[in-house]
C-alpha positions as CSV (number, residue, x, y, z in Angstrom):
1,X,-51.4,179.5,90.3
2,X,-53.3,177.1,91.9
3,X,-52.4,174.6,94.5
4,X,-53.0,170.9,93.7
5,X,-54.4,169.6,96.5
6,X,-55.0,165.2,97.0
7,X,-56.4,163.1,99.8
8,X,-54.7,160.9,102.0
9,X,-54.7,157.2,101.2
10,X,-55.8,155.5,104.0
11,X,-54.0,152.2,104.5
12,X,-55.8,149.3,106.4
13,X,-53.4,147.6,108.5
14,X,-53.2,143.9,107.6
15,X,-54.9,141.3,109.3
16,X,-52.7,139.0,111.0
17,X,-51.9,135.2,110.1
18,X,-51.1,132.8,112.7
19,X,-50.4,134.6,115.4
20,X,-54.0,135.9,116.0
21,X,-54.8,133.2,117.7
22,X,-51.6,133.4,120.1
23,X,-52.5,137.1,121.1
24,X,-56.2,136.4,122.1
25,X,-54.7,133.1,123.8
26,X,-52.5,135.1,125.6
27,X,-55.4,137.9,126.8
28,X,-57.6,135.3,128.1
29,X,-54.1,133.5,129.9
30,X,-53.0,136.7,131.3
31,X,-56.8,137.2,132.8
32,X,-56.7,133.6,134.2
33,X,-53.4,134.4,136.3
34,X,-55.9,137.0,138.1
35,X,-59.3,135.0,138.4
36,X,-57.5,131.0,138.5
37,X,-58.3,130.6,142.2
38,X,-62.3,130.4,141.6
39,X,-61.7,127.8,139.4
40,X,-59.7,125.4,141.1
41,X,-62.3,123.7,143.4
42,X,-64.6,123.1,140.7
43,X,-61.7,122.0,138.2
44,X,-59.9,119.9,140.4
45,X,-60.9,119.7,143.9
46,X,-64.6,118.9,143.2
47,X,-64.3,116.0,140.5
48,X,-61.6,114.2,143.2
49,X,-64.3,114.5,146.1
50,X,-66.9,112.7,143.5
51,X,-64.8,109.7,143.2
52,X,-63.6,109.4,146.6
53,X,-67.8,109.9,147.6
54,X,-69.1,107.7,144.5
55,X,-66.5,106.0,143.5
56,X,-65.3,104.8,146.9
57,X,-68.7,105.2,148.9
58,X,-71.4,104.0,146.9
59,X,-69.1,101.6,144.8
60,X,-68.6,99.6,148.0
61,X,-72.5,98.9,147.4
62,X,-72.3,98.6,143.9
63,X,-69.4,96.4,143.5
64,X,-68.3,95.5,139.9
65,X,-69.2,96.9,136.9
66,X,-68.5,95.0,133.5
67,X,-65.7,93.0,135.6
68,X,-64.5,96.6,136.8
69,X,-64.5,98.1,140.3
70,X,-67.1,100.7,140.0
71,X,-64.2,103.3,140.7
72,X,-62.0,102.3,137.7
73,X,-65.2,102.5,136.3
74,X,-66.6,105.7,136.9
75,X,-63.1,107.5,136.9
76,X,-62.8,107.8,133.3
77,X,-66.5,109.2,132.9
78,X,-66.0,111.3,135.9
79,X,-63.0,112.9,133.7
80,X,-64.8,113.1,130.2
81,X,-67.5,114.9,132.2
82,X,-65.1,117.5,133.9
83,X,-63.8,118.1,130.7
84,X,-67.5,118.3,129.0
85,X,-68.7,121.0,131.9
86,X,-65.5,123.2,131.9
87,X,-66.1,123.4,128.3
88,X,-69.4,124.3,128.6
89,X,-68.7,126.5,131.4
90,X,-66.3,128.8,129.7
91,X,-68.5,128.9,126.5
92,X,-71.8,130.3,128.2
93,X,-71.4,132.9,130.6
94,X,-67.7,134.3,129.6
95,X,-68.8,134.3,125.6
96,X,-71.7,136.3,126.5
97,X,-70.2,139.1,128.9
98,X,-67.6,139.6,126.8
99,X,-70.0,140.6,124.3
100,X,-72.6,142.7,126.1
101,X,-71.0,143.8,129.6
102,X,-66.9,143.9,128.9
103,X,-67.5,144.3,125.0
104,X,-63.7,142.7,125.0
105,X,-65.1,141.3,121.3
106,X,-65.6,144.7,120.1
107,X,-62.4,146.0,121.5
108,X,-60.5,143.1,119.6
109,X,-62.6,143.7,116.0
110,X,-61.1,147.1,116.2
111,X,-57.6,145.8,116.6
112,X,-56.4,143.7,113.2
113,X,-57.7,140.4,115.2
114,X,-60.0,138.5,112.3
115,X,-63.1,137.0,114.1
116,X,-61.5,133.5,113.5
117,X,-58.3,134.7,115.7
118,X,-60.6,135.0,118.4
119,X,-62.7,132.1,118.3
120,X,-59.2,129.7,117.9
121,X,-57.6,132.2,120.9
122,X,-60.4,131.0,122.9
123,X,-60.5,127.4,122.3
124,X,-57.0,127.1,122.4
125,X,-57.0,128.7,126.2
126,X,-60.5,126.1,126.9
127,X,-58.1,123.4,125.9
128,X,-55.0,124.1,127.6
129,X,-57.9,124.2,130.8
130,X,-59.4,121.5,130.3
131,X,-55.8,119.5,129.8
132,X,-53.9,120.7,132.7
133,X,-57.0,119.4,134.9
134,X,-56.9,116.4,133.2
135,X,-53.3,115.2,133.9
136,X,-53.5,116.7,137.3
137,X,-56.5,114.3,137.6
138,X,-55.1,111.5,136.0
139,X,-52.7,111.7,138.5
140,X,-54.3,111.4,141.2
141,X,-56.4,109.0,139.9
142,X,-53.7,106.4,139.3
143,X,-52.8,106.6,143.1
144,X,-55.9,105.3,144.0
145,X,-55.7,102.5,141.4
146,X,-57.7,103.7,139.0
147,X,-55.9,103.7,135.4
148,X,-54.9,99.8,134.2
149,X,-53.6,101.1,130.3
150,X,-50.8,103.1,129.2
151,X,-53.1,104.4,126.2
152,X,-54.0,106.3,129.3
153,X,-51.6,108.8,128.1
154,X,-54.0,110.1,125.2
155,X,-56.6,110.7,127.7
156,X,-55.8,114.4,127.9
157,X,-56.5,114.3,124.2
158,X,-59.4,112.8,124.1
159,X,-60.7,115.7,127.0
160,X,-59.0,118.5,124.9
161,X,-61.2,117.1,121.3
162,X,-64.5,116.6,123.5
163,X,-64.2,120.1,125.3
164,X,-63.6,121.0,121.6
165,X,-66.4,119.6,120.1
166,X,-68.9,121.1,123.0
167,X,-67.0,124.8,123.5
168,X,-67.5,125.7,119.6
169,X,-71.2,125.0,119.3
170,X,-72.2,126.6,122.9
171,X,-69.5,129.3,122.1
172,X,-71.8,129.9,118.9
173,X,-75.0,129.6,120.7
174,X,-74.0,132.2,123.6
175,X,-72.6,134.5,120.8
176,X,-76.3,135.7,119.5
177,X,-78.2,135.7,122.6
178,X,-78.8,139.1,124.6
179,X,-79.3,137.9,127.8
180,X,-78.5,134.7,130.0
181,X,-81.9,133.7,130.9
182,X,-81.2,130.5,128.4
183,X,-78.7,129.7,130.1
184,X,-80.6,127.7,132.9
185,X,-82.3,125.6,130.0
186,X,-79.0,124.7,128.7
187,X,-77.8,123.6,132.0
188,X,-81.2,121.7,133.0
189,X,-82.1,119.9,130.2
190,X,-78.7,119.5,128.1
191,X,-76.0,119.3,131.0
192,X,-77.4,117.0,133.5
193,X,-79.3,114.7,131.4
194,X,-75.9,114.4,129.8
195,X,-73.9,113.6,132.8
196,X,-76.8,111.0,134.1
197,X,-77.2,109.7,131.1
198,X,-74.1,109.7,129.1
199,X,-72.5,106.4,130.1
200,X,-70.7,108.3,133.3
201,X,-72.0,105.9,135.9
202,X,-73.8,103.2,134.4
203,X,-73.4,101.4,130.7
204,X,-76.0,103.0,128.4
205,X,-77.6,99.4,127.6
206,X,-79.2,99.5,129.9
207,X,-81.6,102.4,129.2
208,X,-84.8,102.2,127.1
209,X,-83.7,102.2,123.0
210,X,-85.0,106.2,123.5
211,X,-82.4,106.9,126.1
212,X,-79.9,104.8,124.4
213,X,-80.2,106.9,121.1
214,X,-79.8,110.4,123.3
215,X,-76.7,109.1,124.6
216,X,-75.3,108.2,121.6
217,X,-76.1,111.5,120.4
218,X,-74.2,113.4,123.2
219,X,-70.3,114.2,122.6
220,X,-69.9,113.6,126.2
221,X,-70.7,109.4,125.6
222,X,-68.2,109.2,123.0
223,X,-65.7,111.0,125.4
224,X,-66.7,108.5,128.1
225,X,-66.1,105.6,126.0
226,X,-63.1,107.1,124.3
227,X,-61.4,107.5,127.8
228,X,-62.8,104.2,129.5
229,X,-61.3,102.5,126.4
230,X,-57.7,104.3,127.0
231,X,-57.9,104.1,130.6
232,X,-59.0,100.6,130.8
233,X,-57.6,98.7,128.2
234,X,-60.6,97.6,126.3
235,X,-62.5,98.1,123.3
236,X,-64.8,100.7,122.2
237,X,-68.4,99.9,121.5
238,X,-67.9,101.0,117.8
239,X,-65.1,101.3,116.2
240,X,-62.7,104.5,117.6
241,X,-62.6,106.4,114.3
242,X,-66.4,106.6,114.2
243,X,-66.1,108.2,118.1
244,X,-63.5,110.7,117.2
245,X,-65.0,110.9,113.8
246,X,-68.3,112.3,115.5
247,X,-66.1,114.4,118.0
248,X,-64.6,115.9,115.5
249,X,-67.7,116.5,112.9
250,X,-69.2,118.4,115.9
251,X,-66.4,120.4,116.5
252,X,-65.9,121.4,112.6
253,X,-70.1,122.3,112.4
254,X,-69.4,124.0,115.7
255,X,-66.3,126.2,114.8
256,X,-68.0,127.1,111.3
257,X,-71.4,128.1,113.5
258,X,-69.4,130.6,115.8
259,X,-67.8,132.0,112.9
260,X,-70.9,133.1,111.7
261,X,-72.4,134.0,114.7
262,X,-69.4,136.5,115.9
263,X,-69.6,137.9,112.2
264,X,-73.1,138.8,112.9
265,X,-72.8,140.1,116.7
266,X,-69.7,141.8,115.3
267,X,-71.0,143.2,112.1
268,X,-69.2,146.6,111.5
């Protein structure tokens, strides 16, 4: 008689739903408790010593600003920008290594995490960074005098959708490079052309039509003028839903290009 023999069925476990994104939020949360000292001087130490030195310092030469004191002025771009470089900073070097030197992407694909889990787990922990800094800096900010609006308290939100709207597409940009040597052009001719020229510390108008068009091309000059509007009282240059309307397109195109570039890098 012979024996019947059959083959194991193999049974894929199922990807999780929502709460994907709450396990890879909670990895990079549970990493931060070990690492959060190097980032405090340059998340909230730092952008308090630029107003006091600008703000205070220089402003005392500058004097007004649009009827403003140049340090109400400069503290709401000083905070859109904080928010616009942590975003940037967690999207370029800590996207990268944990792709080619940790390979933490790799060990999540081979958990049930979906790619999108990962890419919301990691905004989601960019924008719980970037608003904790922001209230603390609010804060500290209003003892000095600087906040004159209480649609000051949407500020944080306006930080969290601009750190949004820069983390996704950078996020997607370090996610198919091999090595950081693009890094420094990133930083030299996007970052700090963006915070000189983004509205941060003088009003746009008053650069060449060229300039003025590369500002209002940045993310980080809607933020400005998103958060100097809340913070200030006054009205936006054009109408708010075309700023967070712009945020926001960014942020979609951004999420949907770091899909497909952790797809590709991820590619089984």
């Amino acid at each position: 008689m012979s024996t019947l023999t059959s083959t194991p069925t193999v049974v894929a476990a199922p990807r999780p739903g929502g709460g994907g994104p709450l396990a890879v939020l909670g990895r990079h949360l549970t990493v931060y408790k070990r690492v959060w000292q190097g980032s405090v001087f340059s998340s909230f130490i730092l952008p308090i010593m630029f107003v006091l030195s600008i703000g205070i310092g220089v402003g005392g030469y500058v004097g007004t600003v649009d009827g403003w004191s140049y340090l109400s002025y400069i503290v709401p771009g000083v905070l859109a920008s904080g928010a616009f470089q942590t975003a940037i900073g967690e999207s370029t070097f800590p996207v990268l290594g944990d792709f080619k030197w940790s390979r933490a992407y790799h060990a999540m694909r081979a958990t049930p995490l979906r790619i999108i889990d990962m890419i919301v787990g990691w905004q989601l922990y960019i924008q719980i960074r970037v608003f904790v800094a922001a209230v603390i800096f609010l804060a500290i900010s209003a003892l000095f005098g600087a906040v004159h609006s209480p649609w000051v308290v949407v500020t944080p939100l306006i930080c969290a959708l601009l750190a949004l709207s820069t983390a996704a597409p950078i996020s997607a940009f370090s996610a198919g490079l091999e090595n950081d040597s693009y890094f420094s052009l990133l930083f030299r001719f996007v970052v700090i052309p963006s915070t000189l020229f983004a509205g941060v510390f003088f009003p746009v108008d008053q650069l060449p039509l060229f300039g003025r068009l590369l500002a209002y091309a940045s993310p980080l000059w809607h933020g400005v003028v998103l958060c100097r509007s809340a913070m200030l009282g006054v009205a936006t240059p054009w109408p708010i839903w075309v700023h967070v309307g712009y945020l926001l397109t960014f942020a979609a195109l951004g999420l949907w290009w770091a899909n497909a570039a952790y797809s590709k890098r991820l590619k089984d």
